[in-house]
N, C-alpha and C positions, 0 to 999 in steps of 0.2 A: 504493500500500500504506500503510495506516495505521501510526500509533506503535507501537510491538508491544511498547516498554519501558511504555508508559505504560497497558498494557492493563491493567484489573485484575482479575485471575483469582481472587483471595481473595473476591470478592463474587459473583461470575456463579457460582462453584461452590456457596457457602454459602448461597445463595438458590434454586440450584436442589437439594441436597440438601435442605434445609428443604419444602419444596415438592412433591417427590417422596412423603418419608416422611408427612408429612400427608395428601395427597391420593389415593395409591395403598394406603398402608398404613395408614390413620390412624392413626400413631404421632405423637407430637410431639415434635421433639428440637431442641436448644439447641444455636447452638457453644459454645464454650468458647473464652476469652483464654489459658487455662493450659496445658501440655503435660499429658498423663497422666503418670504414674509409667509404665515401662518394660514392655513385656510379654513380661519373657524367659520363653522357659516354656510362653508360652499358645497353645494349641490355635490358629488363625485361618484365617478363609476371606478371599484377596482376589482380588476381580473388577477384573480390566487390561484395557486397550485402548489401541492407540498411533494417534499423527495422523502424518498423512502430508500434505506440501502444502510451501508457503512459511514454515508451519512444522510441526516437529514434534517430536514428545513422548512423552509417556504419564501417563496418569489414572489411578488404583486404588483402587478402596474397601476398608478391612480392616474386618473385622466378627469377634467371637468365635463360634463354636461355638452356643452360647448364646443370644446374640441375633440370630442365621442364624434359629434355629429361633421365635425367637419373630416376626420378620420373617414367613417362611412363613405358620405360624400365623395369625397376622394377615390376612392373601392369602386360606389358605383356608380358614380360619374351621373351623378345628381345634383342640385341645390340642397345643405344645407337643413333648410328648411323644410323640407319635403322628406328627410329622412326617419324610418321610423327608429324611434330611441329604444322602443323594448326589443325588438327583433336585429335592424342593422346593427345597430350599436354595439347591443350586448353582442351579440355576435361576435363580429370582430374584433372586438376588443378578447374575447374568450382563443378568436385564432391568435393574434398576435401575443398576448399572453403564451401560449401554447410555443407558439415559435422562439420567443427570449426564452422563455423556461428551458425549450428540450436542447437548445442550442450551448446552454449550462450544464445539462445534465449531460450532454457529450463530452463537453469540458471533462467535468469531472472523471467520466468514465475514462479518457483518454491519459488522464494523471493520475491515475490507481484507486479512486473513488466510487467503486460502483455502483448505483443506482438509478432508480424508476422516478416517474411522475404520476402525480394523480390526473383527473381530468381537469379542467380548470372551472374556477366556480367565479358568479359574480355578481360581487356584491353594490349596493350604491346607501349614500348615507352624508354624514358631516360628520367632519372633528374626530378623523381615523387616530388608532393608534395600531398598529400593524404590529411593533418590536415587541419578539417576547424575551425577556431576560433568562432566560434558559439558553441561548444562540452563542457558541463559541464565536460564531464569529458572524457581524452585520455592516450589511453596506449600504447608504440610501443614495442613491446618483438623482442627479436632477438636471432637465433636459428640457430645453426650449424652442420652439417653431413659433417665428414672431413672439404674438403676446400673448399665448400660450403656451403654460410651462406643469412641467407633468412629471410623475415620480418614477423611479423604480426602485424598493426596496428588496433585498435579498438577504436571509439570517438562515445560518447554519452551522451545523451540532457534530461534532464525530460521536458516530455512535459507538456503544462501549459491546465491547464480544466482537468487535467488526472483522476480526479476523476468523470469522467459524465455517469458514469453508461455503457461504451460503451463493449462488450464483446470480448476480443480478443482472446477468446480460441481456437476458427478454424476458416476460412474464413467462414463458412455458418452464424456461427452467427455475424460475420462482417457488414455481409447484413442486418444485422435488426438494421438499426437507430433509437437511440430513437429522439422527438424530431424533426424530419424533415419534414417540410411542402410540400409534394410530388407534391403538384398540385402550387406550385411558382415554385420549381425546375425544374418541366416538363415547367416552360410558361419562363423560360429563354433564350434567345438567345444566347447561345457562340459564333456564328457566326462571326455575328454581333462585340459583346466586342470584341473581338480577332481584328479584323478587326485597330475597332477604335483604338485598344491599339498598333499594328502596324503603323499605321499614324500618331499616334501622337509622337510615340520614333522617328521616321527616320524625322520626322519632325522637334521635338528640338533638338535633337541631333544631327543629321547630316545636316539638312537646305534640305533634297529632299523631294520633294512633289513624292506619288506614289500615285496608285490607285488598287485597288481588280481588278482581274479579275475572270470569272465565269469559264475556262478549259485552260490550259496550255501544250502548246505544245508538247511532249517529247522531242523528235529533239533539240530544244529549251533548254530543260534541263540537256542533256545529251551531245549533238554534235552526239551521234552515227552514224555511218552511215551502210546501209547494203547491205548484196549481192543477188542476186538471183541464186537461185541452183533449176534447172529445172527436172522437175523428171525424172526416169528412173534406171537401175539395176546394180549390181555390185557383184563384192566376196568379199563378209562379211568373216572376220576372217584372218587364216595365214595357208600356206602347213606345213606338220609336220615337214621339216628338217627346216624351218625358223630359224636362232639367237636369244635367246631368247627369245622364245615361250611360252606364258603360256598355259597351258591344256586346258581350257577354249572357244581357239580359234580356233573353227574347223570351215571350212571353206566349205560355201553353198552361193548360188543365195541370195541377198535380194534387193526386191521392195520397191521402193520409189513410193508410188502411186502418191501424191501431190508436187508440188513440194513448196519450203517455203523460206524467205529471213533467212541470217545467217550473222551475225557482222564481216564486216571488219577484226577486230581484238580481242583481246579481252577487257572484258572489264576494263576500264583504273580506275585508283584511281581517277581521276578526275570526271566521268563519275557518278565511285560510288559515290563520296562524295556528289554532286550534290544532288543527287536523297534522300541517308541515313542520309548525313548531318553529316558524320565522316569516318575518314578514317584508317581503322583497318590495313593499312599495315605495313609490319615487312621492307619492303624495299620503307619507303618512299624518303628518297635522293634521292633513283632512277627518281624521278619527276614525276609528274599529269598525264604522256601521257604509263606512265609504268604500267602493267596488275595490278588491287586488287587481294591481295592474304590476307591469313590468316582468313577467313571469313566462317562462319557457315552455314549448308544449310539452318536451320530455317533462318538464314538471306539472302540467296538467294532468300528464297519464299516471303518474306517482299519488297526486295529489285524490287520482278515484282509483288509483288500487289499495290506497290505503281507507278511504270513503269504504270500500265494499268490504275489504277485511275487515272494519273497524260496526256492520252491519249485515252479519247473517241473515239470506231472504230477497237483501233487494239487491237491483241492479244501478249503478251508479254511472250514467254517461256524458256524455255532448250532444246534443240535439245532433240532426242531419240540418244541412243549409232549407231543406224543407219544412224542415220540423219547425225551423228558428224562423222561417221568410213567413209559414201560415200563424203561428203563434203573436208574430207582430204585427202581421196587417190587422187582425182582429176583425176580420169579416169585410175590410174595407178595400176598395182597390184602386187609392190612391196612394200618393209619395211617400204621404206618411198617414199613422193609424190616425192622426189629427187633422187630418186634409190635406190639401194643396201646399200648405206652408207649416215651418214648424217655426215658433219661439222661444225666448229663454223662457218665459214663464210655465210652456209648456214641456220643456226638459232641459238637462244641464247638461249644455257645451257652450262654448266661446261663442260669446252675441257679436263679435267686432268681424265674425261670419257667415251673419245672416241666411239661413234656409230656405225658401233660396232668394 
């Protein structure tokens, strides 16, 4: 195993962010010798990933709000403005994370350090602290395009045993432990421990006595509540002289054979947090009772696999664009379920956009 004090992570990162944003985005950005001024306050997306191996850590780019979108932008050769911030953004910002990271973790690998990445995760919020005081060793670079100015932090740990013969060159050989007694592993209970190790923290620590239960209600966990949409047919899509019409929506008969219940409202940050146990929203001020947004569909599928495990019996889904086009119109077959035009006072989006 190589020096791992002597490695130097301030260079391998700062040349591969330079490199990236050039190459990929053709942006050109500087680091910087200086700290920023402090960004209490500010809106921020950061894209994390941790290593796993003989060492490990974690890497995280922050970007503003801002310059997310003009990253995007740049990608896809858009305005700015036009870009979507839960989908482009996060995105990208999750590839280019993914690229500084694995382009470190080669590093490493190449200097006698072996190890993996996780996927990358991303988070958005104010007033980061990212450093954990556990990190033998950390480095925050800071990096400028115009007047936007953006982070990368990197902290990392030599792990201890790291010489036990373990293979970190690709996940297949991960899977071969040496050393592991398969048939204790398999007669272990996590269940159980789990269990106990919950009853005893809520126990000393906070003085409540709980108890395990064996299914948990959803209703229960969520509050949802739902409607019933009874079947039957409707005109799917829009007539060609409609107000902004996409081509898309030509307009035929569609059947609702079954008919299915469909959520009050949408669903709320509260609702999610419950179920995910985090709340990814960009507009949390807005409070617990106000829609989740900013969320991934791989995380919508997680969010009803755990909805249906968490509720033996039902079934837990996403409308069809069918299901969701008859459920809105609500019988009517104009623009909107409100007529010809829609208001602020008749629903909540940006009035400075009038409907049309």
């Amino acid at each position: 195993m190589g020096d791992f004090e002597s490695f130097d992570i301030r260079s391998r990162v700062t040349a591969s962010v330079v490199d990236t944003y050039g190459t990929m985005l053709a942006l050109e950005v500087e680091p910087l010798e200086e700290e920023p001024p402090p960004g209490h306050g500010v809106h921020r997306l950061v894209g994390t990933l941790n290593f796993a191996g003989t060492v490990t850590g974690i890497f995280n780019l922050q970007v503003t709000e801002e310059f997310g979108r003009l990253m995007a932008a740049r990608m896809l050769e858009q305005d700015p403005a036009a870009v979507d911030l839960a989908t482009d953004v996060r995105d990208l910002l999750a590839e280019v994370t993914n690229i500084v990271g694995g382009n470190l973790k080669s590093a490493l690998n190449d200097a006698g350090h072996p190890c993996v990445l996780s996927t990358p995760s991303i988070t958005f919020g104010t007033d980061f602290t990212i450093r954990s005081l556990a990190m033998d060793r950390f480095e925050r670079m800071v990096f400028r395009h115009g007047d936007h100015v953006f982070v990368a932090e990197t902290g990392l740990k030599g792990s201890e045993g790291a010489e036990t013969g373990l293979d970190f060159s690709s996940p297949e050989a991960m899977s071969r432990l040496p050393h592991v007694d398969l048939a204790r592993l398999d007669a272990l209970d996590p269940r159980a421990k789990v269990s106990e190790g919950v009853l005893e923290v809520f126990e000393t620590m906070f003085s409540l006595s709980i108890a395990p239960v064996e299914t948990v209600s959803a209703a229960s966990l969520t509050g949802m509540r739902f409607v019933y949409i009874p079947p039957g047919s409707f005109r799917m899509g829009s007539p060609p002289d409609e107000l902004l019409r996409e081509p898309g929506e030509i307009l035929h008969t569609a059947q609702i054979e079954r008919g299915f219940y469909l959520g009050r409202t949408e669903v709320t940050q509260a609702q999610w947090t419950s179920v995910m146990g985090f709340n990814p929203s960009w507009h949390q001020d807005c409070g617990p009772d106000c829609p989740v947004e900013m969320v991934a569909r791989q995380e919508v599928d997680l969010f009803l696999e755990l909805l249906n495990a968490s509720s033996p019996g039902n079934h837990f889904r996403l409308p069809t664009e069918a299901e969701w086009e008859y459920a809105c119109r609500a019988g009517t077959e104009t623009p909107f379920s409100t007529g010809e035009s829609l208001s602020t006072a008749q629903a909540n989006y940006d009035g400075n956009f009038p409907l049309p």
